[in-house]
Predicted model as a PDB file, atoms N, CA, C, CB and O in Angstrom, pLDDT in the B-factor column:
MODEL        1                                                                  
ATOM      1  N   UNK A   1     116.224  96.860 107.875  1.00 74.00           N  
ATOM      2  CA  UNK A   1     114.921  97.056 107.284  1.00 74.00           C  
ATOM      3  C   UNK A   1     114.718  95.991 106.199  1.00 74.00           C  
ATOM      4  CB  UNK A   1     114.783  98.497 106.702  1.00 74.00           C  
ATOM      5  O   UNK A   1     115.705  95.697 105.524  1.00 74.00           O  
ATOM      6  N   UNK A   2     113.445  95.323 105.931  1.00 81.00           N  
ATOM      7  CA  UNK A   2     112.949  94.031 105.173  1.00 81.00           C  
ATOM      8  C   UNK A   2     113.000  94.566 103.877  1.00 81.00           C  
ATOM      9  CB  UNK A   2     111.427  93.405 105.560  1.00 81.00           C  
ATOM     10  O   UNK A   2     113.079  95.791 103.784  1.00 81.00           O  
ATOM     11  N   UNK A   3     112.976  94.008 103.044  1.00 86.00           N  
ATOM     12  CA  UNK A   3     112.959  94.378 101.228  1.00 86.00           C  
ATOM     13  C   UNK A   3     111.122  95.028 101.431  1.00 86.00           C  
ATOM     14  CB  UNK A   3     113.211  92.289  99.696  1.00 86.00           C  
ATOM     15  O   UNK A   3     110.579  96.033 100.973  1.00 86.00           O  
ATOM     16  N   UNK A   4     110.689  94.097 102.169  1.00 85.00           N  
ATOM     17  CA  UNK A   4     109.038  94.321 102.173  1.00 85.00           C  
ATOM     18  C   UNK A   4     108.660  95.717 102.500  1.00 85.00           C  
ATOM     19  CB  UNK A   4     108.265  93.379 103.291  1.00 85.00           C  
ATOM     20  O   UNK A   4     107.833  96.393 101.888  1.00 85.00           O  
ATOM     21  N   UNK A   5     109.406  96.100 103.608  1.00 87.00           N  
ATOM     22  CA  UNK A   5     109.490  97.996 104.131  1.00 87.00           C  
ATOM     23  C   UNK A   5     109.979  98.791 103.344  1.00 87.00           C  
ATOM     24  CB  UNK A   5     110.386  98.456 105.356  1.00 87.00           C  
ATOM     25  O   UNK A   5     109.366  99.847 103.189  1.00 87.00           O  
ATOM     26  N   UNK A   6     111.058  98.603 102.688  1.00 90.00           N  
ATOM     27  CA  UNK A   6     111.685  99.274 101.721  1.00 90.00           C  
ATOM     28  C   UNK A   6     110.621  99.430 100.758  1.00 90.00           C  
ATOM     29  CB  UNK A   6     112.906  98.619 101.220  1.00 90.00           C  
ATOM     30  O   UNK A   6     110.021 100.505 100.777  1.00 90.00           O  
ATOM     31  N   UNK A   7     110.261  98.509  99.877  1.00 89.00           N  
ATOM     32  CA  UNK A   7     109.397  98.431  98.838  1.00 89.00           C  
ATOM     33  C   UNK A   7     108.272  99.417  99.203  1.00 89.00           C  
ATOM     34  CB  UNK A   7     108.933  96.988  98.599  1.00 89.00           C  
ATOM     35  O   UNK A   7     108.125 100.553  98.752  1.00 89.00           O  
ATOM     36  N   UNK A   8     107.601  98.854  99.991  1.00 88.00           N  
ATOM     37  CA  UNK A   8     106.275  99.848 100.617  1.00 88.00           C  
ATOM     38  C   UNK A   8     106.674 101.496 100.717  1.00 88.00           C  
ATOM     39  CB  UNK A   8     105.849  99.300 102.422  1.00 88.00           C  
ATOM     40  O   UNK A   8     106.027 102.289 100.033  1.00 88.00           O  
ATOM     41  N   UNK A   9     107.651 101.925 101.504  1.00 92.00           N  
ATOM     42  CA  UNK A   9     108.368 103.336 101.845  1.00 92.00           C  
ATOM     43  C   UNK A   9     108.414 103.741 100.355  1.00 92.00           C  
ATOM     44  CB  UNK A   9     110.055 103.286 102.714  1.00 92.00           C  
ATOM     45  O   UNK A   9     107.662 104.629  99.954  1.00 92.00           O  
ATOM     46  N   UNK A  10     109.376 103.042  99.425  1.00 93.00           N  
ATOM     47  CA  UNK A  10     109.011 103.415  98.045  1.00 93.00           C  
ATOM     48  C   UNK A  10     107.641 103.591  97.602  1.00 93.00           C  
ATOM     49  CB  UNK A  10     109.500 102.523  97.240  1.00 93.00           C  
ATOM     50  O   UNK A  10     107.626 104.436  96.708  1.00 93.00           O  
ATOM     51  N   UNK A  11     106.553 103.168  97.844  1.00 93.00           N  
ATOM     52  CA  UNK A  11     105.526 102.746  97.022  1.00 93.00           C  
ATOM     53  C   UNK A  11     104.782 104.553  97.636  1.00 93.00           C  
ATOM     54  CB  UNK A  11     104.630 100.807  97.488  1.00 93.00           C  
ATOM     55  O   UNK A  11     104.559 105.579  96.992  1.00 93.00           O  
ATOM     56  N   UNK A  12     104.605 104.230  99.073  1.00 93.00           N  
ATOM     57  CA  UNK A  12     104.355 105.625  99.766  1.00 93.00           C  
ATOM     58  C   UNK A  12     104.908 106.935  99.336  1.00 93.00           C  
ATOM     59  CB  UNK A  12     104.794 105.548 101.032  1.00 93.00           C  
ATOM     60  O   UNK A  12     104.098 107.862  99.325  1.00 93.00           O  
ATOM     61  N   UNK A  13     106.366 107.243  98.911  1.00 96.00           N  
ATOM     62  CA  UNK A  13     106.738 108.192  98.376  1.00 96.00           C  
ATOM     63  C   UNK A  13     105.923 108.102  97.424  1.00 96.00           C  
ATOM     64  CB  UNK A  13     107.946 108.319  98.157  1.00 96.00           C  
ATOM     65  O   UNK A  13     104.876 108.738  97.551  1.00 96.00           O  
ATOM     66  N   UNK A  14     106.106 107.386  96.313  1.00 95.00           N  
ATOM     67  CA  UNK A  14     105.591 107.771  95.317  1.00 95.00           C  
ATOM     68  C   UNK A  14     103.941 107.733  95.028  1.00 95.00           C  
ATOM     69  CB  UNK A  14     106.277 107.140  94.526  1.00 95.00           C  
ATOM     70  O   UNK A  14     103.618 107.955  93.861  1.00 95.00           O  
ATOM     71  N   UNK A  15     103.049 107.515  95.830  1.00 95.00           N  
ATOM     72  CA  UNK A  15     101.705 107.588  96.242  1.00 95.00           C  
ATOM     73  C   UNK A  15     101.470 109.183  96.707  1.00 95.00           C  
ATOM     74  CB  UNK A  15     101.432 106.460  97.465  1.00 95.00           C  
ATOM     75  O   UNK A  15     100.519 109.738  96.156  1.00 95.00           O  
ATOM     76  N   UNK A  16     102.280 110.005  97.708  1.00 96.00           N  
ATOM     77  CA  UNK A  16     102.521 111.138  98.440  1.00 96.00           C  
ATOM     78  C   UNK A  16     102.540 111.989  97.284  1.00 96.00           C  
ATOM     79  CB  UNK A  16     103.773 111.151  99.373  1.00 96.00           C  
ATOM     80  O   UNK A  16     101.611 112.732  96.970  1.00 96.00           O  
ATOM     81  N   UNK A  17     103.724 111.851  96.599  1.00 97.00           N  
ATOM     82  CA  UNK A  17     104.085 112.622  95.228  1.00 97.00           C  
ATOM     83  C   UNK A  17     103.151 112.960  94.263  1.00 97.00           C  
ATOM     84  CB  UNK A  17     104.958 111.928  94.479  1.00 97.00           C  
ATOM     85  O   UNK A  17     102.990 114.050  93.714  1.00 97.00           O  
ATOM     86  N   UNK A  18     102.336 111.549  94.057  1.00 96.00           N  
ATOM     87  CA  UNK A  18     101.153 111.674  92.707  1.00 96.00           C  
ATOM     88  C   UNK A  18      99.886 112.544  93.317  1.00 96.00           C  
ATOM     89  CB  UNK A  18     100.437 109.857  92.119  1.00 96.00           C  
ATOM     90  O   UNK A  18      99.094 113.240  92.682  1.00 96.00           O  
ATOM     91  N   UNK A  19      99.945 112.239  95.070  1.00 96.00           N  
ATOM     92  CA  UNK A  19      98.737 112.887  95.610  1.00 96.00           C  
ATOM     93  C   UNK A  19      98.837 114.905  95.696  1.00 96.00           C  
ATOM     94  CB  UNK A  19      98.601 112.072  97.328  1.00 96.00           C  
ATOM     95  O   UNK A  19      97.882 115.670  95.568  1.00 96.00           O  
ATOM     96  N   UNK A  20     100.172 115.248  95.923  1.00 96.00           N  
ATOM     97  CA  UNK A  20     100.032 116.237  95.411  1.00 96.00           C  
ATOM     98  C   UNK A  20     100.013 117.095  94.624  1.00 96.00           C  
ATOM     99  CB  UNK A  20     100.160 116.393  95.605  1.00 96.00           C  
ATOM    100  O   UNK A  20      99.573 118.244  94.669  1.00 96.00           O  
ATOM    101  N   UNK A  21     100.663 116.348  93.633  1.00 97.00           N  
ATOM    102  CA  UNK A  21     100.430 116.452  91.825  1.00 97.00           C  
ATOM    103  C   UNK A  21      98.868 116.489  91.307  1.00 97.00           C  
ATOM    104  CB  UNK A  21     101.135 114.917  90.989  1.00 97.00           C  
ATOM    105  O   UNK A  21      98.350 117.369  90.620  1.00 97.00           O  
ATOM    106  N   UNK A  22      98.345 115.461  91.753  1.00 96.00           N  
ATOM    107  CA  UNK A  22      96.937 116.005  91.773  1.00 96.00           C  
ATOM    108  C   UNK A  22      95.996 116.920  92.635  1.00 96.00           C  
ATOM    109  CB  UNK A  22      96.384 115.122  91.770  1.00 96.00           C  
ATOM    110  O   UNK A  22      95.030 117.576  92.246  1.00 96.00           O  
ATOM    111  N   UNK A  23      96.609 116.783  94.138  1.00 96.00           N  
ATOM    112  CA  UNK A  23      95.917 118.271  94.424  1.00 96.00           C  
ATOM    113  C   UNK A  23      96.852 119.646  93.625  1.00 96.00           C  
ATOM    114  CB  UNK A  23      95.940 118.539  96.385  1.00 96.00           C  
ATOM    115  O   UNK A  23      96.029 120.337  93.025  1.00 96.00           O  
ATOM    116  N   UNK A  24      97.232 119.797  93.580  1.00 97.00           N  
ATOM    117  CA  UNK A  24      97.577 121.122  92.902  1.00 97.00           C  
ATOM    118  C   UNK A  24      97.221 121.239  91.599  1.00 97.00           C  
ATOM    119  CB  UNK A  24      98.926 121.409  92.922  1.00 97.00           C  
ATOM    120  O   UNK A  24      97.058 122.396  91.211  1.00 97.00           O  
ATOM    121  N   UNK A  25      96.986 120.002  90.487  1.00 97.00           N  
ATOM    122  CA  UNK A  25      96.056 119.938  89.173  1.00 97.00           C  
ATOM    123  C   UNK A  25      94.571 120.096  89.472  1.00 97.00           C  
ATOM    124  CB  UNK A  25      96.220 118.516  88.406  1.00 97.00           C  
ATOM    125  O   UNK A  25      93.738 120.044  88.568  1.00 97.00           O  
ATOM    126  N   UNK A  26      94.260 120.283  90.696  1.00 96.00           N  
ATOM    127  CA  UNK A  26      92.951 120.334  90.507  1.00 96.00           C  
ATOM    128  C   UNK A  26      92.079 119.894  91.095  1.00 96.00           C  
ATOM    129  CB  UNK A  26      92.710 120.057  89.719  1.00 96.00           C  
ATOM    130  O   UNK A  26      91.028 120.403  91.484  1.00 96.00           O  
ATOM    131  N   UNK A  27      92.769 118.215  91.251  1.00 95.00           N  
ATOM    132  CA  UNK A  27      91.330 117.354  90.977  1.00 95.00           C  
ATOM    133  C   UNK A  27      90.829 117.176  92.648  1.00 95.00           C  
ATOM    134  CB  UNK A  27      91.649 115.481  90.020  1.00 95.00           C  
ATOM    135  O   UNK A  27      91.600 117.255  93.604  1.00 95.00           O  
ATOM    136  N   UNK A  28      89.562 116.955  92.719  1.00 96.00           N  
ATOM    137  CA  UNK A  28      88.547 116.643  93.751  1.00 96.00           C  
ATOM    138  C   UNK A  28      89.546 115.654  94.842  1.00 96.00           C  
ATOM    139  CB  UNK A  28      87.034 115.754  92.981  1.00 96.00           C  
ATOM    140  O   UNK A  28      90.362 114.786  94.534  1.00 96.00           O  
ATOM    141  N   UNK A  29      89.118 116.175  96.287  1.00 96.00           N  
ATOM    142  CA  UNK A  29      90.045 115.187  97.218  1.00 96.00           C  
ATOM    143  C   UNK A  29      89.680 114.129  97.327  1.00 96.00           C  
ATOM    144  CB  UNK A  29      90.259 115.455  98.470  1.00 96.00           C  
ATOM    145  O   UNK A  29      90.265 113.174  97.838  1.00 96.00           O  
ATOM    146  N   UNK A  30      88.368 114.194  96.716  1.00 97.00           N  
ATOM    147  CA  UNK A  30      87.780 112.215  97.177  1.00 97.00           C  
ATOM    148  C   UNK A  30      88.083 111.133  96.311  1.00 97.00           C  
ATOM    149  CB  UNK A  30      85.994 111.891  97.188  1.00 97.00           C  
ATOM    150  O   UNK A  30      87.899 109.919  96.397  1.00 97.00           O  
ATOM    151  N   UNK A  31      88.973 112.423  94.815  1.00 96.00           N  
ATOM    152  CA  UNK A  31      88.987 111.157  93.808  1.00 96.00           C  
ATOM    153  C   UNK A  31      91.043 110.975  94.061  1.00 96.00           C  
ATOM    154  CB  UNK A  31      88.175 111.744  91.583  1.00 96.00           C  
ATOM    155  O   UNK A  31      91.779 110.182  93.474  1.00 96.00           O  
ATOM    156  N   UNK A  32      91.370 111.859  94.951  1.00 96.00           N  
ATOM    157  CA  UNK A  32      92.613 111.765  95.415  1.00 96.00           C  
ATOM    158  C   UNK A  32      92.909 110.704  96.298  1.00 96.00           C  
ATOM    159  CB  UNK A  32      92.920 112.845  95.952  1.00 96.00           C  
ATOM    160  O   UNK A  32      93.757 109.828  96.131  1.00 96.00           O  
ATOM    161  N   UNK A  33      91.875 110.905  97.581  1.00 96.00           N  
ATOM    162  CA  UNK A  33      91.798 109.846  98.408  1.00 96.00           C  
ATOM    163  C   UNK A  33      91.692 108.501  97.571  1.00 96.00           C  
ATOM    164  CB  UNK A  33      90.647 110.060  99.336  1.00 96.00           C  
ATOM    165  O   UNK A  33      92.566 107.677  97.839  1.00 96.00           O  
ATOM    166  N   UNK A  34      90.419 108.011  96.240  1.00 97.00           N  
ATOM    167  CA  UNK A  34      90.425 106.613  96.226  1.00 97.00           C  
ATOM    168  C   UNK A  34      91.929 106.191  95.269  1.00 97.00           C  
ATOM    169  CB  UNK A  34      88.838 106.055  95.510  1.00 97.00           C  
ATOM    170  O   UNK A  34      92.326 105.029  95.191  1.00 97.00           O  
ATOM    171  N   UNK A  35      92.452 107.064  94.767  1.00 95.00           N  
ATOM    172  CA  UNK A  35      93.412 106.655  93.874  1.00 95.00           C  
ATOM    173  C   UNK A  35      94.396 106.312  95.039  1.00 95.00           C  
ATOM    174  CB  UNK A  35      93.882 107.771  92.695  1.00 95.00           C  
ATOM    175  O   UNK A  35      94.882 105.181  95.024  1.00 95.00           O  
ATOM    176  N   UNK A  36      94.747 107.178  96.060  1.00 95.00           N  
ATOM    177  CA  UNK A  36      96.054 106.763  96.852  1.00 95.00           C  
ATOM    178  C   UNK A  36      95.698 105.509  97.706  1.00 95.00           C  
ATOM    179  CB  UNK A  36      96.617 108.021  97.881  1.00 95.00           C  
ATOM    180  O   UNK A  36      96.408 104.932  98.531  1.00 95.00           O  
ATOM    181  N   UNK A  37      94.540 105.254  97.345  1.00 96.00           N  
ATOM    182  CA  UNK A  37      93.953 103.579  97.898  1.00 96.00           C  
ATOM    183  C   UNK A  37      94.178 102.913  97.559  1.00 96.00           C  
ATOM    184  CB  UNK A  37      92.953 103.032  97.948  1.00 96.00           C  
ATOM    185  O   UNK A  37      94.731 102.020  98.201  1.00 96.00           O  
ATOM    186  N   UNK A  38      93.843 102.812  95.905  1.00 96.00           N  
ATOM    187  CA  UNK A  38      94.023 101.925  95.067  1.00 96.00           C  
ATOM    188  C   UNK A  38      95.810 101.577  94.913  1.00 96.00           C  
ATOM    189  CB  UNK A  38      93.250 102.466  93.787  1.00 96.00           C  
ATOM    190  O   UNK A  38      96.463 100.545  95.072  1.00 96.00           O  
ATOM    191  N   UNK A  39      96.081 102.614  94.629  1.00 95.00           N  
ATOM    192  CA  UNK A  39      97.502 102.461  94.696  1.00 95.00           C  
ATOM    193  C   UNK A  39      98.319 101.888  95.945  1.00 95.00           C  
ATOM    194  CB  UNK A  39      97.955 103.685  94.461  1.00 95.00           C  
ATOM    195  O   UNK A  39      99.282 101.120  95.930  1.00 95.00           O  
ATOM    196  N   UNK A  40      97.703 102.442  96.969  1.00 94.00           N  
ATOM    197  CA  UNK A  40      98.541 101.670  98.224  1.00 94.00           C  
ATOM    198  C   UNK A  40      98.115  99.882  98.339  1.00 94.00           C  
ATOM    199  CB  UNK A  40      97.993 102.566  99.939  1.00 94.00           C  
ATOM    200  O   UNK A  40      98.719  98.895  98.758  1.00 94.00           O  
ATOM    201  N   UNK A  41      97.156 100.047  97.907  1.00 94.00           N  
ATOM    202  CA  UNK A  41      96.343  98.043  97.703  1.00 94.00           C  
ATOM    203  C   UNK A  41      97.326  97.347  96.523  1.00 94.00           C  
ATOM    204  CB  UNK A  41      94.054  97.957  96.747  1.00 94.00           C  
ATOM    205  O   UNK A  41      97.831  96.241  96.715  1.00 94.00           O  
ATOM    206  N   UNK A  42      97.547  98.121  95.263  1.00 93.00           N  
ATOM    207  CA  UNK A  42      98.035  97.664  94.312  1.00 93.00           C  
ATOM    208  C   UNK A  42      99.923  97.470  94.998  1.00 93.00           C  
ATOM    209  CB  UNK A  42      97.581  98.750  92.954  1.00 93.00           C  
ATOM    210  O   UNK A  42     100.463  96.364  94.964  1.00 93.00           O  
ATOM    211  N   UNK A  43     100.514  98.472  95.444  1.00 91.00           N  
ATOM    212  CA  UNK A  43     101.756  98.507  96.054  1.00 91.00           C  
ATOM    213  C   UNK A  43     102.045  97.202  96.981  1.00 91.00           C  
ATOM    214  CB  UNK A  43     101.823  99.802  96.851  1.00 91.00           C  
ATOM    215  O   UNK A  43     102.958  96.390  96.825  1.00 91.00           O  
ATOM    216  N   UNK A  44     100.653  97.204  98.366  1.00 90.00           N  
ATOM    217  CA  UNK A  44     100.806  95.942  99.044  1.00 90.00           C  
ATOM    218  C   UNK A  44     100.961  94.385  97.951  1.00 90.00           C  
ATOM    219  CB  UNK A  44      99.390  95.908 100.044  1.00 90.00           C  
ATOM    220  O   UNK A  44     101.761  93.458  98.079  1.00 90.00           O  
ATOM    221  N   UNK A  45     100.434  94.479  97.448  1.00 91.00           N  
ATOM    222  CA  UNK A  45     100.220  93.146  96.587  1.00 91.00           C  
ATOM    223  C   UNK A  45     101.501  92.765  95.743  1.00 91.00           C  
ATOM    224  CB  UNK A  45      98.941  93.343  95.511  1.00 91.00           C  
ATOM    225  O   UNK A  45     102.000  91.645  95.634  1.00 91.00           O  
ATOM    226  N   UNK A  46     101.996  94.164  95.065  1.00 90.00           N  
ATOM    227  CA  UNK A  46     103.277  93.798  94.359  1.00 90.00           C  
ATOM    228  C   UNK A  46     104.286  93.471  95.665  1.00 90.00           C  
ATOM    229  CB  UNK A  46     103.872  95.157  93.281  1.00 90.00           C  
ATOM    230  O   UNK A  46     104.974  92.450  95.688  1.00 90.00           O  
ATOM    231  N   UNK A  47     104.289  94.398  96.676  1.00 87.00           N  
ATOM    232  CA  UNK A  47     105.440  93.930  97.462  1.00 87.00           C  
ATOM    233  C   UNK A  47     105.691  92.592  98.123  1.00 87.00           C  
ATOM    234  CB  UNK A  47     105.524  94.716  98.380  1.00 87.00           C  
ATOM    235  O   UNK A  47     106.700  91.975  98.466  1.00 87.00           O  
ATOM    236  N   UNK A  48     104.047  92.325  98.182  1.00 87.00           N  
ATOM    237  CA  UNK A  48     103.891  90.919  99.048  1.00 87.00           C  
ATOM    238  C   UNK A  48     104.633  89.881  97.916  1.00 87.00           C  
ATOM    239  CB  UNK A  48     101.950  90.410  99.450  1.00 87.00           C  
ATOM    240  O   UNK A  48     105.578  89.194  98.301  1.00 87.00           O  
ATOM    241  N   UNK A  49     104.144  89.793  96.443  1.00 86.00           N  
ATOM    242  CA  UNK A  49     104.306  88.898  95.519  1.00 86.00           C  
ATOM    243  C   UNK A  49     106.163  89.007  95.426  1.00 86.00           C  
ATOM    244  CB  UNK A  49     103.286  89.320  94.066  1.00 86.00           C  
ATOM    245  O   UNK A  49     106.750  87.927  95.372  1.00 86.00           O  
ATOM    246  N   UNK A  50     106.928  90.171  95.413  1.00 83.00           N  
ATOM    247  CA  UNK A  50     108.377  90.221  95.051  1.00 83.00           C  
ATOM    248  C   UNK A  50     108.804  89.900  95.947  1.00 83.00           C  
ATOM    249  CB  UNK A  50     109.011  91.270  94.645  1.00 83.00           C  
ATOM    250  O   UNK A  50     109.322  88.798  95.764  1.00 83.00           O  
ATOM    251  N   UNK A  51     108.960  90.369  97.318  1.00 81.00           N  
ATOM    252  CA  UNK A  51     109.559  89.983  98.300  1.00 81.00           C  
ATOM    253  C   UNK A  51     109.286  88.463  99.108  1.00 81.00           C  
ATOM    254  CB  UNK A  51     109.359  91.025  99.013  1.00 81.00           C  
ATOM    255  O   UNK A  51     110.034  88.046  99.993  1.00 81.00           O  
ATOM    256  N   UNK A  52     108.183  87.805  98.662  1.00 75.00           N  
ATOM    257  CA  UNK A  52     107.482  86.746  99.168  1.00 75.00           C  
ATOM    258  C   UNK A  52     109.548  85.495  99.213  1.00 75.00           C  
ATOM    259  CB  UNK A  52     105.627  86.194  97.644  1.00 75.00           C  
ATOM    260  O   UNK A  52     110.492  85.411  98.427  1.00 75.00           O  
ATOM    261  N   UNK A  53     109.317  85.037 100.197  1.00 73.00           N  
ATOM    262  CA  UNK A  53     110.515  84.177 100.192  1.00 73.00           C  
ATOM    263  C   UNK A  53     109.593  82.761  99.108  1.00 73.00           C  
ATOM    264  CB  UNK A  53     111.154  83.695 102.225  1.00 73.00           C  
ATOM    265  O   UNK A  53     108.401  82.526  98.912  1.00 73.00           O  
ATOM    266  N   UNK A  54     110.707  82.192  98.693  1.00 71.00           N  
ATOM    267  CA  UNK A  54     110.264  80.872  97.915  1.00 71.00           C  
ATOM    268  C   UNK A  54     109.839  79.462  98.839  1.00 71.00           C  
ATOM    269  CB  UNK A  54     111.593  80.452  96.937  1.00 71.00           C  
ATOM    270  O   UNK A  54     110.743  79.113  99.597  1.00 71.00           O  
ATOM    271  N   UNK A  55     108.890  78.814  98.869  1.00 68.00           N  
ATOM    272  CA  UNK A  55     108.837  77.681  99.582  1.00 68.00           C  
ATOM    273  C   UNK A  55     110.039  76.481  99.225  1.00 68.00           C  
ATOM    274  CB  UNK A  55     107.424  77.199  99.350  1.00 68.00           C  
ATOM    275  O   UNK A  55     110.177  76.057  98.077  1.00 68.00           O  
ATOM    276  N   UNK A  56     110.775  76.061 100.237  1.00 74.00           N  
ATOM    277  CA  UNK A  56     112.002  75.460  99.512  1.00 74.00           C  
ATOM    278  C   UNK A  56     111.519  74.065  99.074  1.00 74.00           C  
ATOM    279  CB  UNK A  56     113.396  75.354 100.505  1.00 74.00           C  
ATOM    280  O   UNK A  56     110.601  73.594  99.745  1.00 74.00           O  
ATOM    281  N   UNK A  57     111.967  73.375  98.110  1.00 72.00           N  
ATOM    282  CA  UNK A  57     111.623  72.011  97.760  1.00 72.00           C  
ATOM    283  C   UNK A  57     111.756  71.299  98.516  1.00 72.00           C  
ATOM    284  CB  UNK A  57     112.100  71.496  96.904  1.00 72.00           C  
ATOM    285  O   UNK A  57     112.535  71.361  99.467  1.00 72.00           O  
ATOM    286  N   UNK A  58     110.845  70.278  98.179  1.00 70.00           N  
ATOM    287  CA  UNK A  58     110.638  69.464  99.633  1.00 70.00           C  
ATOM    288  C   UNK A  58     111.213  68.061  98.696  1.00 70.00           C  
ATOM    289  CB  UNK A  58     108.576  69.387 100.524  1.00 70.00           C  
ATOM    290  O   UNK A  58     111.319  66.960  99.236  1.00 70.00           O  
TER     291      UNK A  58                                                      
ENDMDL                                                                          
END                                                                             
């Protein structure tokens, strides 16, 4: 498995976790849905940027 899958699988647990932390606090599913959006967009981006291999010197 890629650092990139790993990272993401992490990012998903912990997206899953906050989503039912907030359904059971309460809050509205639509403002559940855009947060586990935002968060899964924000997750892609960090994973892409850490795991990104380096372009080797030329």
């Amino acid at each position: 498995m890629s650092s990139f899958a790993i990272y993401l699988a992490g990012m998903l647990v912990l997206i899953v976790g906050l989503a039912f932390g907030a359904y059971f606090a309460g809050l509205a599913m639509q403002w559940i849905i855009v947060g586990a959006v935002v968060l899964l967009g924000i997750g892609m981006v960090t994973a892409v940027s850490r795991t990104r291999q380096k372009d080797p010197a030329a």
